[in-house]
FIDREN-507923 format. One record per residue: residue in three letters; y negated, x negated, z of N, C-alpha, C, O in turn. Coordinates in nm, 2 decimals. Layout:
# FIDREN-507923
> ala|Y|X|Z|Y|X|Z|Y|X|Z|Y|X|Z
...
//
This chain:
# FIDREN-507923
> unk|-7.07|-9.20|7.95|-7.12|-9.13|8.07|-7.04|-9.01|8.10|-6.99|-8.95|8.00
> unk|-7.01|-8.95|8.23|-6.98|-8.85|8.28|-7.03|-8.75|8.28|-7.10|-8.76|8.18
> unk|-7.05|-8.64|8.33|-7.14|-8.51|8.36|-7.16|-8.53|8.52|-7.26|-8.51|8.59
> unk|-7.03|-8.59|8.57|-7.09|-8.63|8.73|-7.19|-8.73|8.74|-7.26|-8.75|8.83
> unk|-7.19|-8.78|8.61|-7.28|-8.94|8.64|-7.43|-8.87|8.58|-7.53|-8.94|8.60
> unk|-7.45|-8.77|8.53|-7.53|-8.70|8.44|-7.59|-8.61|8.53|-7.71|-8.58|8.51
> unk|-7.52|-8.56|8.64|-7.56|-8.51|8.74|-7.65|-8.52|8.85|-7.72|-8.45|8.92
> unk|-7.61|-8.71|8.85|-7.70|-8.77|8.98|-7.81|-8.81|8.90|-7.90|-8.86|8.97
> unk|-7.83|-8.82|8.82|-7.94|-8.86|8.79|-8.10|-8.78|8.76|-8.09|-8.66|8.71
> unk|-8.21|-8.83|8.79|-8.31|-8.80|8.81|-8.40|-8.76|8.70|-8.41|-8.86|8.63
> unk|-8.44|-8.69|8.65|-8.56|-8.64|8.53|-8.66|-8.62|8.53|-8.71|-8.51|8.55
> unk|-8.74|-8.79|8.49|-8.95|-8.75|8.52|-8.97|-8.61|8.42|-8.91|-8.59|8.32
> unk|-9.04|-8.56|8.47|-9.11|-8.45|8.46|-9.24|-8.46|8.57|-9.23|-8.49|8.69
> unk|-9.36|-8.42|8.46|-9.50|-8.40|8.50|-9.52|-8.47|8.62|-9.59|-8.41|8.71
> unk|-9.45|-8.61|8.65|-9.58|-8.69|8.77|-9.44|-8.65|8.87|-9.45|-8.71|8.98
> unk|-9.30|-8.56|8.85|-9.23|-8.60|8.91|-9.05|-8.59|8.91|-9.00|-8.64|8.81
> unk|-8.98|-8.55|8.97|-8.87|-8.55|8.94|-8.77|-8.44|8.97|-8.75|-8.38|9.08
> unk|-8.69|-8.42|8.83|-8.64|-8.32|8.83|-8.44|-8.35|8.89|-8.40|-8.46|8.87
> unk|-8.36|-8.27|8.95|-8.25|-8.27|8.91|-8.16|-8.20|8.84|-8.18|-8.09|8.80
> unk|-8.05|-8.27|8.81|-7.97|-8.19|8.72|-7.89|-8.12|8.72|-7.80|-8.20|8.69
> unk|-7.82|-8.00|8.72|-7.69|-7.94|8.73|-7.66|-7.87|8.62|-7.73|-7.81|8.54
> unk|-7.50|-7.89|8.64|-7.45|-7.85|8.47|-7.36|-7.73|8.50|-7.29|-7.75|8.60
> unk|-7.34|-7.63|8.47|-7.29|-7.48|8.48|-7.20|-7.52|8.34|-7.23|-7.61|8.26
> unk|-7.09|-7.45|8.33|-6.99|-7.40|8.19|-7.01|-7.28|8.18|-7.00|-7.19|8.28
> unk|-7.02|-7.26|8.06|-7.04|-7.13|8.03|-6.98|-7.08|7.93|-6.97|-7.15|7.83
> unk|-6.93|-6.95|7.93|-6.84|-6.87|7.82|-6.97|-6.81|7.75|-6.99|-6.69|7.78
> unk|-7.06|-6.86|7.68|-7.12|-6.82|7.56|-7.12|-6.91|7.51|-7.12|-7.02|7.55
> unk|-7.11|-6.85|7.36|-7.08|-6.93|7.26|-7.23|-7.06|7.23|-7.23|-7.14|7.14
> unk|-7.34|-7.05|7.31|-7.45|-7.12|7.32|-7.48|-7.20|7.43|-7.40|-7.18|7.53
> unk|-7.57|-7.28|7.46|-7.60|-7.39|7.56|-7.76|-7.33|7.55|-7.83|-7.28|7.47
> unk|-7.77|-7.36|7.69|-7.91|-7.32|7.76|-7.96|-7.38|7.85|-7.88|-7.46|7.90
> unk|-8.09|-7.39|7.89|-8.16|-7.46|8.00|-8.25|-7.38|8.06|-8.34|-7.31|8.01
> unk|-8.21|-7.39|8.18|-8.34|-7.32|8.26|-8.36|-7.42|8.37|-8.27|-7.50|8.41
> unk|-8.54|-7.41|8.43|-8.58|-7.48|8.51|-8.65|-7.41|8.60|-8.74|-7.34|8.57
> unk|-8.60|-7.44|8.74|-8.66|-7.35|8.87|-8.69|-7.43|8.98|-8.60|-7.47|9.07
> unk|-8.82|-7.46|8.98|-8.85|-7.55|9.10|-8.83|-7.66|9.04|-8.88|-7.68|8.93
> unk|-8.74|-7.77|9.11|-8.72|-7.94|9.05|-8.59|-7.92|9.01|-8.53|-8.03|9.00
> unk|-8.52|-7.81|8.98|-8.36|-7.84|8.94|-8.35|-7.76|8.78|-8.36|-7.64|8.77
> unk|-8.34|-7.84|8.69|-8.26|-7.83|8.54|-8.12|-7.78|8.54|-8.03|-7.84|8.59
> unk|-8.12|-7.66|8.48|-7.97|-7.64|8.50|-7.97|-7.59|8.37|-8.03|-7.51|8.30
> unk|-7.83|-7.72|8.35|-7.76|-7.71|8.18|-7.65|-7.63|8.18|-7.54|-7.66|8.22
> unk|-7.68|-7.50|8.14|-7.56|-7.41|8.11|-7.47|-7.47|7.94|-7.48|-7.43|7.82
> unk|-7.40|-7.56|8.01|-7.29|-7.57|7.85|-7.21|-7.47|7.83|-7.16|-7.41|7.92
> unk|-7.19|-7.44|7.69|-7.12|-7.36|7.61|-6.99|-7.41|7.63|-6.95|-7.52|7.66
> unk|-6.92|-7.30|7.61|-6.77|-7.33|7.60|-6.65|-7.39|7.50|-6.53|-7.43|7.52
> unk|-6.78|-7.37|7.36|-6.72|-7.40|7.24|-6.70|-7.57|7.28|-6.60|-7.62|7.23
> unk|-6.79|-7.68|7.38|-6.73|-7.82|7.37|-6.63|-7.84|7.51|-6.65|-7.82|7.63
> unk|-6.55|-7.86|7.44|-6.42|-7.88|7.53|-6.41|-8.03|7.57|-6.33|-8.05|7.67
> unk|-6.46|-8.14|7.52|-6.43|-8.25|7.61|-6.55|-8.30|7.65|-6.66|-8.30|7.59
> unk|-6.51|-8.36|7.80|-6.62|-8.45|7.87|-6.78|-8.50|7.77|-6.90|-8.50|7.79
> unk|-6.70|-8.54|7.67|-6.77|-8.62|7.56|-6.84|-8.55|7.48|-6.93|-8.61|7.41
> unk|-6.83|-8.45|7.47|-6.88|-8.31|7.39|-7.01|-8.27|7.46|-7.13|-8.27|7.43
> unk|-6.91|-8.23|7.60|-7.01|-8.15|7.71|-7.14|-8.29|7.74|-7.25|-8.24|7.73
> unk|-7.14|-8.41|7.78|-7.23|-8.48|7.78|-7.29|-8.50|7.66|-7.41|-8.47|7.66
> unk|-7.25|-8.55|7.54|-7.35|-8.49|7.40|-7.43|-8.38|7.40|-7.55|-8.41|7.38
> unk|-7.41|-8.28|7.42|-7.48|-8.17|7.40|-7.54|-8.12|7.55|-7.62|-8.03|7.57
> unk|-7.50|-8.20|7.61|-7.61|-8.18|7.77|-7.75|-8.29|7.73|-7.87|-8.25|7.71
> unk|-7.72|-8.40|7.73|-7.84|-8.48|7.64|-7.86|-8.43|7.52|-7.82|-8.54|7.47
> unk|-7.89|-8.36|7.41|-7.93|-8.29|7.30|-8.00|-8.21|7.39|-8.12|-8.21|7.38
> unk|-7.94|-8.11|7.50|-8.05|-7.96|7.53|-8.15|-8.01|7.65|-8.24|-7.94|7.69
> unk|-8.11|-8.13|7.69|-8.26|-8.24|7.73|-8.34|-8.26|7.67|-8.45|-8.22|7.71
> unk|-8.33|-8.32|7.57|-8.41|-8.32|7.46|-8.48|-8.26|7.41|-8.60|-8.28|7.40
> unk|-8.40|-8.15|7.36|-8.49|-7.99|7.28|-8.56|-7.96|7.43|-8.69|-7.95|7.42
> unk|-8.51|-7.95|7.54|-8.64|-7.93|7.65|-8.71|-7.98|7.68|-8.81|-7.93|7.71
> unk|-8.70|-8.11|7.68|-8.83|-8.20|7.71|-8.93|-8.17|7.56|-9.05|-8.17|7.57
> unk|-8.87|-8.16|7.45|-9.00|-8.12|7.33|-9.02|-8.00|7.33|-9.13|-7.97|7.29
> unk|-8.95|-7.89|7.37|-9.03|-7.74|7.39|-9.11|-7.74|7.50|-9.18|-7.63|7.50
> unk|-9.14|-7.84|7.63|-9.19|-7.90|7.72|-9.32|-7.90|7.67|-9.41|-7.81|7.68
> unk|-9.33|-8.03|7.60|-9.44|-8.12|7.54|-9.51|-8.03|7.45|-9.64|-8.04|7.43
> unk|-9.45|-7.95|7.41|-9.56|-7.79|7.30|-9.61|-7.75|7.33|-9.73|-7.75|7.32
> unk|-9.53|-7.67|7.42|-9.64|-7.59|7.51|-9.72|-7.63|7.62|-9.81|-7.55|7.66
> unk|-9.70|-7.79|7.69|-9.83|-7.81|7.74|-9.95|-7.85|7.67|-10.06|-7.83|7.70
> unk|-9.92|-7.92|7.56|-9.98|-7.98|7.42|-10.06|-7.90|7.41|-10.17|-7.91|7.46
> unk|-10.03|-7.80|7.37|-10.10|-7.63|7.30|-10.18|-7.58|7.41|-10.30|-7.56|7.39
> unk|-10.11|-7.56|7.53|-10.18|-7.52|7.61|-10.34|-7.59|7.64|-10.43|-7.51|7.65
> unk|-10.35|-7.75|7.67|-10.40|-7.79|7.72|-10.53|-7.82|7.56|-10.64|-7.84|7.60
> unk|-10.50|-7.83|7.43|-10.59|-7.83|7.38|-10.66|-7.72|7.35|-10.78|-7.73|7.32
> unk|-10.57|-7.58|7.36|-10.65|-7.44|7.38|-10.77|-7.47|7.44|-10.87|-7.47|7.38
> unk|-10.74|-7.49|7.63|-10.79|-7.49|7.71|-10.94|-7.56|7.66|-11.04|-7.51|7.70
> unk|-10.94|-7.70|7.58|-11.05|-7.81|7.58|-11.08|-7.73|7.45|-11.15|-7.82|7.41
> unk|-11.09|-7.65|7.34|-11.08|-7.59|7.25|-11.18|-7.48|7.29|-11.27|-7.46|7.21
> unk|-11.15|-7.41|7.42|-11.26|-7.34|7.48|-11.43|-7.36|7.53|-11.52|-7.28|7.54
> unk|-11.41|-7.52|7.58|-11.49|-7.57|7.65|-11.57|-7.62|7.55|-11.70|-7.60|7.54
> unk|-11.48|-7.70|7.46|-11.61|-7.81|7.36|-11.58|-7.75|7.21|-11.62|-7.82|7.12
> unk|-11.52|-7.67|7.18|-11.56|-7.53|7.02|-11.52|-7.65|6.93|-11.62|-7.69|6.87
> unk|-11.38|-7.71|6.90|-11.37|-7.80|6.82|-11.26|-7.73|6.75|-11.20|-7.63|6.79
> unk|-11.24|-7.78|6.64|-11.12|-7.72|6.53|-11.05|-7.80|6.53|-11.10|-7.91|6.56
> unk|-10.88|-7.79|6.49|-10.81|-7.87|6.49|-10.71|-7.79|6.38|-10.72|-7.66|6.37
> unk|-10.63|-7.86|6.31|-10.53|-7.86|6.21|-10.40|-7.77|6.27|-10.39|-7.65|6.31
> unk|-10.32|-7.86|6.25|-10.18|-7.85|6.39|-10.16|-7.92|6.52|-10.27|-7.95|6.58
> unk|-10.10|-7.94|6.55|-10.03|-7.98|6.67|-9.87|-8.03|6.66|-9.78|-7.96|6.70
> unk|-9.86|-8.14|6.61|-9.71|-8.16|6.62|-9.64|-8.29|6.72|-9.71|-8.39|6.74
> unk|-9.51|-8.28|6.80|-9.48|-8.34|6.85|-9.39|-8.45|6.78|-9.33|-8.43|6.67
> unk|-9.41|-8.56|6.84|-9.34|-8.67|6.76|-9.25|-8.78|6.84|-9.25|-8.75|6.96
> unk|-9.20|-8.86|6.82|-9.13|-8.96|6.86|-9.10|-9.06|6.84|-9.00|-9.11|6.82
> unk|-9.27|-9.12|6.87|-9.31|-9.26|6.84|-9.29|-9.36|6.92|-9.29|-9.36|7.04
> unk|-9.27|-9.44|6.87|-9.22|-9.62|6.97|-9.33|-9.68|7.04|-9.32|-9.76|7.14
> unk|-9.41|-9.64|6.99|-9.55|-9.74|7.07|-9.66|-9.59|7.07|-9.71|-9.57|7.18
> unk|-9.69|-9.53|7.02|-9.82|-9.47|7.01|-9.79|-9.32|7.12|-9.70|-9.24|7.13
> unk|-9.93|-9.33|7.19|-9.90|-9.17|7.28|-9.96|-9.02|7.21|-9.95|-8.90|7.24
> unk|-10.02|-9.10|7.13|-10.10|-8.96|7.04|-10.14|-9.04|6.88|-10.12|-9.15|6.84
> unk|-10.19|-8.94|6.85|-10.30|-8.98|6.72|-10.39|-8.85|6.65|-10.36|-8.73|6.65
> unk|-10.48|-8.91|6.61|-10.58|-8.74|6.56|-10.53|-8.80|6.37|-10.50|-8.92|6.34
> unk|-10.53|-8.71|6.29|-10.55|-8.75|6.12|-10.68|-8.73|6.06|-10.75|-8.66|6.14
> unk|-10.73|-8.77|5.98|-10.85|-8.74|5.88|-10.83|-8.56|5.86|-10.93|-8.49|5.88
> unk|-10.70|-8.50|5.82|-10.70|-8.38|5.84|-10.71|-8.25|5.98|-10.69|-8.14|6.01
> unk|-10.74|-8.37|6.03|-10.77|-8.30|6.19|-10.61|-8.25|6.28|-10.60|-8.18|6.38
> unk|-10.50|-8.32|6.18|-10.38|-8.29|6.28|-10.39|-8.36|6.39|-10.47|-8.45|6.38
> unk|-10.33|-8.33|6.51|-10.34|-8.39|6.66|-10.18|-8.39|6.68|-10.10|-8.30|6.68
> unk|-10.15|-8.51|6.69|-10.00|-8.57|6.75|-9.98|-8.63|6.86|-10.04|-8.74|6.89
> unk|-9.90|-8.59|6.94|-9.81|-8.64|7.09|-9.70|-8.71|7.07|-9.63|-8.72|6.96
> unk|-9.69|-8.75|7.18|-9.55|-8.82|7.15|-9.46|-8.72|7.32|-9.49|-8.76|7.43
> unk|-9.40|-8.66|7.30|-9.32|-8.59|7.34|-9.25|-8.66|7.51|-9.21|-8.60|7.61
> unk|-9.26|-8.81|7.50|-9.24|-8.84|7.65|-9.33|-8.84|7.73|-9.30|-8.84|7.85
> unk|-9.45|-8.85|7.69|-9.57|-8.81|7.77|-9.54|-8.71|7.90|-9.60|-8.71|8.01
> unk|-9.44|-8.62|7.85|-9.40|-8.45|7.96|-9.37|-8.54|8.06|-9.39|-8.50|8.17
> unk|-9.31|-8.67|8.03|-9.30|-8.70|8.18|-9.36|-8.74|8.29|-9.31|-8.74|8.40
> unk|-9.52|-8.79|8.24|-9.58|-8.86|8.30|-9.64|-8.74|8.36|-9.61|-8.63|8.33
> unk|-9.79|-8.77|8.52|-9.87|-8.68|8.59|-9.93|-8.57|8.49|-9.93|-8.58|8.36
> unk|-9.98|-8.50|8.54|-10.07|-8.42|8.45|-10.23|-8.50|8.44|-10.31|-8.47|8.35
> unk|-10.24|-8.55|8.50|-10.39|-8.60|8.48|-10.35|-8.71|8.35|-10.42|-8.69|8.25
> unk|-10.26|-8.81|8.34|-10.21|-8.87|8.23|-10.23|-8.81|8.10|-10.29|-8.86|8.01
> unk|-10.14|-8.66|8.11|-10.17|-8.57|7.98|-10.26|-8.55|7.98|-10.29|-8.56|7.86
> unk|-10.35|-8.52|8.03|-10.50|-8.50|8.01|-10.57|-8.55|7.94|-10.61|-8.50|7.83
> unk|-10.59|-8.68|7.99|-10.63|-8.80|7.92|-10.59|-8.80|7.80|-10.68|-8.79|7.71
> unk|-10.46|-8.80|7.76|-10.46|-8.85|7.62|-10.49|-8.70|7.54|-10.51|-8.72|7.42
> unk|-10.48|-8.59|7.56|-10.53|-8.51|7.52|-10.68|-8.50|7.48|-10.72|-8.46|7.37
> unk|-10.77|-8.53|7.57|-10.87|-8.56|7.54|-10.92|-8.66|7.47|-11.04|-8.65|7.44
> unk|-10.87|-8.75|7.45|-10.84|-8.92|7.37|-10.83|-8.87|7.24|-10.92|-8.90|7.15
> unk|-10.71|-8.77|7.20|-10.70|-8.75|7.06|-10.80|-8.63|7.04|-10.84|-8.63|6.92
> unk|-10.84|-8.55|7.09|-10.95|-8.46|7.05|-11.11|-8.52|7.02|-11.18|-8.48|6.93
> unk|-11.13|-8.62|7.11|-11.27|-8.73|7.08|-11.24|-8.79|6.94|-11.33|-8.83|6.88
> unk|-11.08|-8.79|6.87|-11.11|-8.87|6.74|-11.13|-8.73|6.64|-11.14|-8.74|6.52
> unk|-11.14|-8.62|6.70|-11.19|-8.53|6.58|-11.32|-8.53|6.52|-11.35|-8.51|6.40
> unk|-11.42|-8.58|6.66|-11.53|-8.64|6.60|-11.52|-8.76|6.56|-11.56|-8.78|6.45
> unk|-11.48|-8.86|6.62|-11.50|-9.02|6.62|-11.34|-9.04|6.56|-11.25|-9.04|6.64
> unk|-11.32|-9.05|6.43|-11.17|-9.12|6.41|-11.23|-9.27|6.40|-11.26|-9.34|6.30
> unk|-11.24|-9.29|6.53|-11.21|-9.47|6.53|-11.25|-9.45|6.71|-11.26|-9.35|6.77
> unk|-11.25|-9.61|6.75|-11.30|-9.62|6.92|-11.40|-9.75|6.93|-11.40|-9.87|6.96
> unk|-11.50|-9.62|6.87|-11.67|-9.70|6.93|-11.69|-9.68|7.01|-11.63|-9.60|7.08
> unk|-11.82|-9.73|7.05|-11.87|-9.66|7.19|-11.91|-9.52|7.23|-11.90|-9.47|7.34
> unk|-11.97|-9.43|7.08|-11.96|-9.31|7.08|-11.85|-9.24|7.12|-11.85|-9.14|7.20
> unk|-11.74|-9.30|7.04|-11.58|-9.23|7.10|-11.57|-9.21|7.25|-11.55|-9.10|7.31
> unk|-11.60|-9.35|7.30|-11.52|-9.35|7.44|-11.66|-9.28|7.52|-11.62|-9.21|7.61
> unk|-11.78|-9.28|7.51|-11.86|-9.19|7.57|-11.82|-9.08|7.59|-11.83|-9.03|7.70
> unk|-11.78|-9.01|7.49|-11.71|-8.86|7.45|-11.61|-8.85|7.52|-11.60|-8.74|7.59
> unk|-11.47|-8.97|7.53|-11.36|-8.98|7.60|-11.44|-8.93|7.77|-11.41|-8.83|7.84
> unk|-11.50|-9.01|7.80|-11.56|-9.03|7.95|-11.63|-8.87|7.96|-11.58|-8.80|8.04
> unk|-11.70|-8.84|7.92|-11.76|-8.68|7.92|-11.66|-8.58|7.97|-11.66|-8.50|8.06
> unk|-11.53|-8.61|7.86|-11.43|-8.51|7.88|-11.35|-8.51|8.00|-11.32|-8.42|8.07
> unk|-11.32|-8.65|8.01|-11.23|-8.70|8.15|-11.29|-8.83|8.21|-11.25|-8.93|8.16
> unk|-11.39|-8.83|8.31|-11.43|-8.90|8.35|-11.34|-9.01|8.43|-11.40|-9.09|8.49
> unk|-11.24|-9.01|8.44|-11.15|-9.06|8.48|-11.07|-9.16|8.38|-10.96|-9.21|8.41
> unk|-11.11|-9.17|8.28|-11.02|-9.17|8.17|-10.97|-9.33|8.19|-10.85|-9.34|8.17
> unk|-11.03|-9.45|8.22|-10.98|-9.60|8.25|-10.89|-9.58|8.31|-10.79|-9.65|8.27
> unk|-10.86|-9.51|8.43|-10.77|-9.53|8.56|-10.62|-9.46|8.47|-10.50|-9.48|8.49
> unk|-10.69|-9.38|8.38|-10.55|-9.31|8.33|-10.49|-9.39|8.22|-10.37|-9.40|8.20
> unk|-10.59|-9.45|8.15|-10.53|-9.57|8.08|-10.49|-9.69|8.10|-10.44|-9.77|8.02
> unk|-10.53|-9.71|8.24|-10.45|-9.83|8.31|-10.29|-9.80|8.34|-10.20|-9.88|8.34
> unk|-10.27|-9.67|8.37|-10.14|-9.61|8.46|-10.08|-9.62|8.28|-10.00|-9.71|8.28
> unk|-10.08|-9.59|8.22|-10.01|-9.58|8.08|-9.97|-9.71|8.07|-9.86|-9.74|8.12
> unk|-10.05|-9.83|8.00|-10.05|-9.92|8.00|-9.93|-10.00|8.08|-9.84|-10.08|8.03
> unk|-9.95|-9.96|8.21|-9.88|-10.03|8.32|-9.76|-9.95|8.32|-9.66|-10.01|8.35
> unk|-9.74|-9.82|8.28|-9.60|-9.75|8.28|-9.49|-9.72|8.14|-9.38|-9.67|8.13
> unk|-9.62|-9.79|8.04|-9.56|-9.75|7.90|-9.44|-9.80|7.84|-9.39|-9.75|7.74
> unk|-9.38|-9.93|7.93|-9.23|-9.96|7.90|-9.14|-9.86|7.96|-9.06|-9.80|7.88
> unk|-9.14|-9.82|8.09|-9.04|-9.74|8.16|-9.01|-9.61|8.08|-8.90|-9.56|8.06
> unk|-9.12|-9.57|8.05|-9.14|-9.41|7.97|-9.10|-9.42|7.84|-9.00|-9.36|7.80
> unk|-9.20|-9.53|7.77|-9.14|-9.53|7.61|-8.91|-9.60|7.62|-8.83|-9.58|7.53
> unk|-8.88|-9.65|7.74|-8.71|-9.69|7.69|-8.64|-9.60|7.78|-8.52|-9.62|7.82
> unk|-8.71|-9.46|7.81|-8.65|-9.37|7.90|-8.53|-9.32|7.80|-8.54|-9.28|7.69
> unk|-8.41|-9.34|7.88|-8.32|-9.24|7.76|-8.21|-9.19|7.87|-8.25|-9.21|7.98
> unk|-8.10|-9.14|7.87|-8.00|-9.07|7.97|-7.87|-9.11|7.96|-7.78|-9.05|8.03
//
């Protein structure tokens, strides 16, 4: 791939889509900033070929879409953390093949990091999916009661996963 070809191309983010522009930059580091719908990859100077500069433009994609996924992660279980007074472990982001979350017996709560792409009501859902297993680690009917309490919406959002989980889970650049 090119950086022109890297360029046209589109980046789900939150329900929609970002573009890309790549800046060269005389610091010795690579950066991302995002303003409005445009990503702009400031590469470093230290990669001198085509091949370089697109390696490490997909690498500071990456680290952005998972410094992405943390802080809405964090954010948004803060947020349900306020409402329904639950404890939780950590919060780690992951990069799973099939799974969008998981809660542990030790109360860790895990994402899967391509989620950032999908709507926000999507994130929602599974945020609240894996917080109902801090009470319920399994899906009884208690669970999904609890699921439906938190996001009454929660079927329609697991229909859209379901139905979107190939495109998202083989998204790559």
């Amino acid at each position: 791939m090119k950086l022109s070809e890297l360029e046209q191309k589109k980046l789900p983010f939150r329900g929609s889509e970002l573009n890309i522009k790549v800046v060269r930059s005389p610091f010795s580091f690579s950066r991302i900033t995002q303003k409005e719908n445009l990503l702009t990859i400031n590469l470093s100077s230290i990669f001198k070929t085509e091949e370089e500069q697109v390696k490490e433009a997909g690498n500071q994609i990456m680290l952005w879409y998972k410094s992405q996924a943390r802080r809405y992660f964090t954010q948004e279980v803060q947020s349900e953390k306020a409402k329904y007074g639950f404890s939780y472990k950590e919060i780690a982001i992951k990069d799973t093949a099939s799974r969008w979350g998981s809660c542990s017996a030790q109360k860790n709560l895990n994402f899967n990091w391509r989620l950032i792409m999908t709507p926000p009501e999507i994130l929602r859902y599974v945020v609240c999916h894996e917080i109902a297993h801090l009470t319920h680690l399994n899906h009884s009917t208690d669970f999904w009661n609890l699921v439906e309490k938190m996001y009454p919406k929660y079927k329609e959002a697991k229909q859209w996963l379901h139905d979107n989980c190939n495109e998202i889970l083989s998204f790559s650049l």
